[in-house]
N, CA and C atoms as an extended XYZ file, in Angstrom:
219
Properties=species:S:1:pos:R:3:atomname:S:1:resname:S:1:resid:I:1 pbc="F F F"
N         6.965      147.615     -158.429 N   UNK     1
C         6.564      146.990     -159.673 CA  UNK     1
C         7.811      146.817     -160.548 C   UNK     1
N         7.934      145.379     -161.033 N   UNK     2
C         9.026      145.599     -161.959 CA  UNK     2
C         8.795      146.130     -163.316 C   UNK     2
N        10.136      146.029     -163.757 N   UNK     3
C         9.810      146.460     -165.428 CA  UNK     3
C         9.023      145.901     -165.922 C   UNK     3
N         8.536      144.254     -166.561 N   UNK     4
C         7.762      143.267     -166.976 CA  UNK     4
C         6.516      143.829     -166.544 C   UNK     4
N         6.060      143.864     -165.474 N   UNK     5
C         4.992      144.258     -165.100 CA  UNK     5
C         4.655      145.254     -165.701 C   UNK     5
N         5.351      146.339     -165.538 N   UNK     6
C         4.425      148.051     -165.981 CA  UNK     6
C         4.570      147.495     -167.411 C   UNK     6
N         5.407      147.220     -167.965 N   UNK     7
C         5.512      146.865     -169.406 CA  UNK     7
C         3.946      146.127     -170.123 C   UNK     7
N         3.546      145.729     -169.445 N   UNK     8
C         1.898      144.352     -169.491 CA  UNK     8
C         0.910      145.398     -169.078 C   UNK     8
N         1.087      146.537     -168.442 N   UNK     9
C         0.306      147.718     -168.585 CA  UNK     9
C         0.167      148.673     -169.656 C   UNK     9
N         0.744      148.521     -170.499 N   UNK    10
C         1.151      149.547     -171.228 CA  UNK    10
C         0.961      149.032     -172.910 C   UNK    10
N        -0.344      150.233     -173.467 N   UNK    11
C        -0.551      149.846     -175.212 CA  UNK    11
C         0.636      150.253     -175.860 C   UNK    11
N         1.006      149.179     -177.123 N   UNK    12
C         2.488      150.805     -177.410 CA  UNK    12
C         1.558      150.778     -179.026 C   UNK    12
N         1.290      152.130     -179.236 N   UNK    13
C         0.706      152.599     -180.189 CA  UNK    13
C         1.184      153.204     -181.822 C   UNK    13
N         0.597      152.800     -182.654 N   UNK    14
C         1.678      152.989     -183.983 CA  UNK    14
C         0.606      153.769     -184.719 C   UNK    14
N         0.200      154.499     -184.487 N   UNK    15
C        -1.630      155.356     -184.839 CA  UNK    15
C        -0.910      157.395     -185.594 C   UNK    15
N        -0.817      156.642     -186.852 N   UNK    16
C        -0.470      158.160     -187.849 CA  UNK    16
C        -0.590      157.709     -189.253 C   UNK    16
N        -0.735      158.937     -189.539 N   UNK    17
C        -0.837      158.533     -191.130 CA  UNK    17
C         0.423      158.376     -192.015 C   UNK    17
N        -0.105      157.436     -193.156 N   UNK    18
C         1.329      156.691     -193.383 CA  UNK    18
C         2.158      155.531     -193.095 C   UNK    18
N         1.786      154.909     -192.189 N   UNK    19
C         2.579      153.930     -191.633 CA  UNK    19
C         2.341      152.638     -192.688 C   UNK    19
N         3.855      152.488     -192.764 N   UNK    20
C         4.254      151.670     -193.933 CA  UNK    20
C         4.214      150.108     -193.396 C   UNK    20
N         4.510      148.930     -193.927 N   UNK    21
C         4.535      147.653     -193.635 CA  UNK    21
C         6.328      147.658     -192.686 C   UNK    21
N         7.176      148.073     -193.298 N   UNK    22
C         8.516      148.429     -192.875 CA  UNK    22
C         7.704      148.789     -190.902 C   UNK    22
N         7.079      150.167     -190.929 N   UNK    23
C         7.336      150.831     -189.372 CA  UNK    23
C         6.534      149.703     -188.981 C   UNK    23
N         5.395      148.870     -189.120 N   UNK    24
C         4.684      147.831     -188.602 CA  UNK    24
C         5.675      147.022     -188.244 C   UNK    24
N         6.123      146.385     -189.043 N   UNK    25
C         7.535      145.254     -188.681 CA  UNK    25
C         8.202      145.688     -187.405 C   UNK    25
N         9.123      146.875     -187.605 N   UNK    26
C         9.534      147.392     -186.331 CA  UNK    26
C         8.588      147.651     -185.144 C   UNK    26
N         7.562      147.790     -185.692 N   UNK    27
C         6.721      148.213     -183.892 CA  UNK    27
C         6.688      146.925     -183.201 C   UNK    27
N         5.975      146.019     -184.684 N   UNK    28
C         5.750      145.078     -184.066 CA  UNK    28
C         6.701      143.703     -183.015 C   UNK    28
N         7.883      144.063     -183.341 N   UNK    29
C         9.635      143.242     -183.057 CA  UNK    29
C         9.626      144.378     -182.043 C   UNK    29
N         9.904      145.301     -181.770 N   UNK    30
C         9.675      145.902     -180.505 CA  UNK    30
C         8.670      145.738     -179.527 C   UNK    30
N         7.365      146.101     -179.992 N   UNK    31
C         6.606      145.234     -178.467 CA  UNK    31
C         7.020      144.154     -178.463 C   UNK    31
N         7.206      143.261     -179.167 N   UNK    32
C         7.278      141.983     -178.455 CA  UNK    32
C         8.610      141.533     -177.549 C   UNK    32
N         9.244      142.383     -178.369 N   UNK    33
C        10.967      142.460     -177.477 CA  UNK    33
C        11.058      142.860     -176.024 C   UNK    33
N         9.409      143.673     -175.926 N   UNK    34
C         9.183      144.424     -174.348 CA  UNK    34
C         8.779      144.308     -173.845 C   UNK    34
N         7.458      142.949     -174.375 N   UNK    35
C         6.368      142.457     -173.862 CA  UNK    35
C         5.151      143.532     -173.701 C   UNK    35
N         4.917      143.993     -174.050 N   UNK    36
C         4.247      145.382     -173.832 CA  UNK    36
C         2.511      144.699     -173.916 C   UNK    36
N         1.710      145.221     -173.552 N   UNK    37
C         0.075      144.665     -173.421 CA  UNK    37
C        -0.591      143.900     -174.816 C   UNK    37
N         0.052      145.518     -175.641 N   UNK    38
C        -0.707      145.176     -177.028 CA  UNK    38
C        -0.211      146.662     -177.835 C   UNK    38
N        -0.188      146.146     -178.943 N   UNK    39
C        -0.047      146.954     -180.345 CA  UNK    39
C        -1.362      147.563     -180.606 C   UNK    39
N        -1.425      148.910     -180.529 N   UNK    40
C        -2.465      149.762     -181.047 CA  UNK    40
C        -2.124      149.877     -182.978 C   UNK    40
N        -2.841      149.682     -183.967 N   UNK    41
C        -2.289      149.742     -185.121 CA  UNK    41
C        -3.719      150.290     -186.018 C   UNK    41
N        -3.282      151.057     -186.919 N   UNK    42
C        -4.370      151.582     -187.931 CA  UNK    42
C        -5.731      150.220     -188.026 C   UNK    42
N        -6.720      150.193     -188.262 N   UNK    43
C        -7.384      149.186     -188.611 CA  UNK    43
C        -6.943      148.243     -189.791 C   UNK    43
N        -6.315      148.619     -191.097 N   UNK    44
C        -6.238      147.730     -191.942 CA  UNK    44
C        -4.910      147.136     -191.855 C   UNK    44
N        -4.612      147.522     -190.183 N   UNK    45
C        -3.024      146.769     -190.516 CA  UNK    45
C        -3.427      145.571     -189.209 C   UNK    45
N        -4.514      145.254     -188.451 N   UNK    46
C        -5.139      144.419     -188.162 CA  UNK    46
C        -3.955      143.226     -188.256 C   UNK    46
N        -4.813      142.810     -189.103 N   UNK    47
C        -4.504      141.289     -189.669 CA  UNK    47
C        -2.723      140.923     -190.123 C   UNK    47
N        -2.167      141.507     -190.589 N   UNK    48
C        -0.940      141.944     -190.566 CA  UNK    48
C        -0.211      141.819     -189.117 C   UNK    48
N        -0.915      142.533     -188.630 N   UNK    49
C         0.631      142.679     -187.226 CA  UNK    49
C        -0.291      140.831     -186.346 C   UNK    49
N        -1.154      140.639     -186.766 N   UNK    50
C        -1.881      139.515     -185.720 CA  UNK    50
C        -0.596      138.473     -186.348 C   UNK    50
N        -0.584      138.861     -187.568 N   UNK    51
C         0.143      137.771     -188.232 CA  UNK    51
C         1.716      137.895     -187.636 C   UNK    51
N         2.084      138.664     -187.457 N   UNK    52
C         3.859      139.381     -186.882 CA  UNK    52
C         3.405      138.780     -185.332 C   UNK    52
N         2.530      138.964     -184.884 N   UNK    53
C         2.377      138.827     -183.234 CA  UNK    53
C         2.298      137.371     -182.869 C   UNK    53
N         1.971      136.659     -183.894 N   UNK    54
C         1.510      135.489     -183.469 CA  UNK    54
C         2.063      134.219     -182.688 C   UNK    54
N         1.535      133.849     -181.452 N   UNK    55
C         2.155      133.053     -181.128 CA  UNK    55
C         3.155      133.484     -179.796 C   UNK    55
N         2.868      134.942     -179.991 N   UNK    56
C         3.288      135.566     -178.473 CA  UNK    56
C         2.742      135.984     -177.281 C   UNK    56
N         2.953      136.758     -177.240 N   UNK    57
C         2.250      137.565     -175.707 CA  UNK    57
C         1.296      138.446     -176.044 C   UNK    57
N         1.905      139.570     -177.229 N   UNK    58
C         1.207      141.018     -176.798 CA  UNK    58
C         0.125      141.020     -177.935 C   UNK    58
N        -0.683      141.495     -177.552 N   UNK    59
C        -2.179      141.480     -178.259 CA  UNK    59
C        -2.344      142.482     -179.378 C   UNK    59
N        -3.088      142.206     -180.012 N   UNK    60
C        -3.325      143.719     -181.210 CA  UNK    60
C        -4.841      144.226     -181.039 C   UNK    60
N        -4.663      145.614     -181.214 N   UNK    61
C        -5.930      146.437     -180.901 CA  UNK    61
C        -5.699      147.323     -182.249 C   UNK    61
N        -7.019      148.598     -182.097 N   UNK    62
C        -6.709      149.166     -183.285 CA  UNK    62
C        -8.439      150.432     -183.070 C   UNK    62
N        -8.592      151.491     -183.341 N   UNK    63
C        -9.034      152.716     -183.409 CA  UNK    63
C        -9.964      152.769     -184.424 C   UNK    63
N       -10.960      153.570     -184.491 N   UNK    64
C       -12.090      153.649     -185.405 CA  UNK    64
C       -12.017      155.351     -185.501 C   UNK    64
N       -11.246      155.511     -186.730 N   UNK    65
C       -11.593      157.037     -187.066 CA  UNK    65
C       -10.943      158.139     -185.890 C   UNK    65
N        -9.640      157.793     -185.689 N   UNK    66
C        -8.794      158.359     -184.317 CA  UNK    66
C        -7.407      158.784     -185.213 C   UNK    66
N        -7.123      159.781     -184.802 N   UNK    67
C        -7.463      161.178     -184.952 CA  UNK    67
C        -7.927      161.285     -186.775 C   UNK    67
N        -7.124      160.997     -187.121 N   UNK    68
C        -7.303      161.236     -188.609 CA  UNK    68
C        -7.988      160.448     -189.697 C   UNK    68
N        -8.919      159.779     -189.543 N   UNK    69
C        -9.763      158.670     -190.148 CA  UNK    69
C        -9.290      157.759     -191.031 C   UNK    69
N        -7.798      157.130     -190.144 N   UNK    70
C        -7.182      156.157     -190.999 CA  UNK    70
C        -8.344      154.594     -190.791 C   UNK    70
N        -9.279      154.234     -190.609 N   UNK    71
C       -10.020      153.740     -190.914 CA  UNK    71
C       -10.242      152.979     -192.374 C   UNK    71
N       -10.856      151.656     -192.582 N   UNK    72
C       -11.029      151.357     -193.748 CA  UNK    72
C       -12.191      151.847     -194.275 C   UNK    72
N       -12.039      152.419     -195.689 N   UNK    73
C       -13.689      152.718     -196.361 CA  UNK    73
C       -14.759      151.706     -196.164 C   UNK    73
């Protein structure tokens, strides 16, 4: 398997509390730099990284109340 490949296997996840618009930017310019499957991201940063992603490869996903209920009210 090459790199590309396992890379298209693989969520790269940005899931803690705190995460600023700044570490989004960077996650998000990194998966895409790696091609990676998809961006795991807090729920309200959603729409945000769709917007950073757009037009590429790697997909955005996102957690309901994991680990720490960064979730929207």
């Amino acid at each position: 398997m090459r790199a590309r490949e396992l890379a298209k296997s693989c969520d790269f996840t940005l899931i803690r509390p705190g995460v600023t618009a700044g570490d989004l930017s960077l996650h998000c310019a990194t998966a895409a730099r790696l091609h990676v499957a998809s961006v795991v991201v807090p729920p309200a940063m959603v729409r945000a990284a769709a917007d950073i992603l757009r037009g590429g490869d790697v997909k955005v996903g996102t957690v309901v109340a994991y680990p720490f209920g960064t979730d929207d009210p």
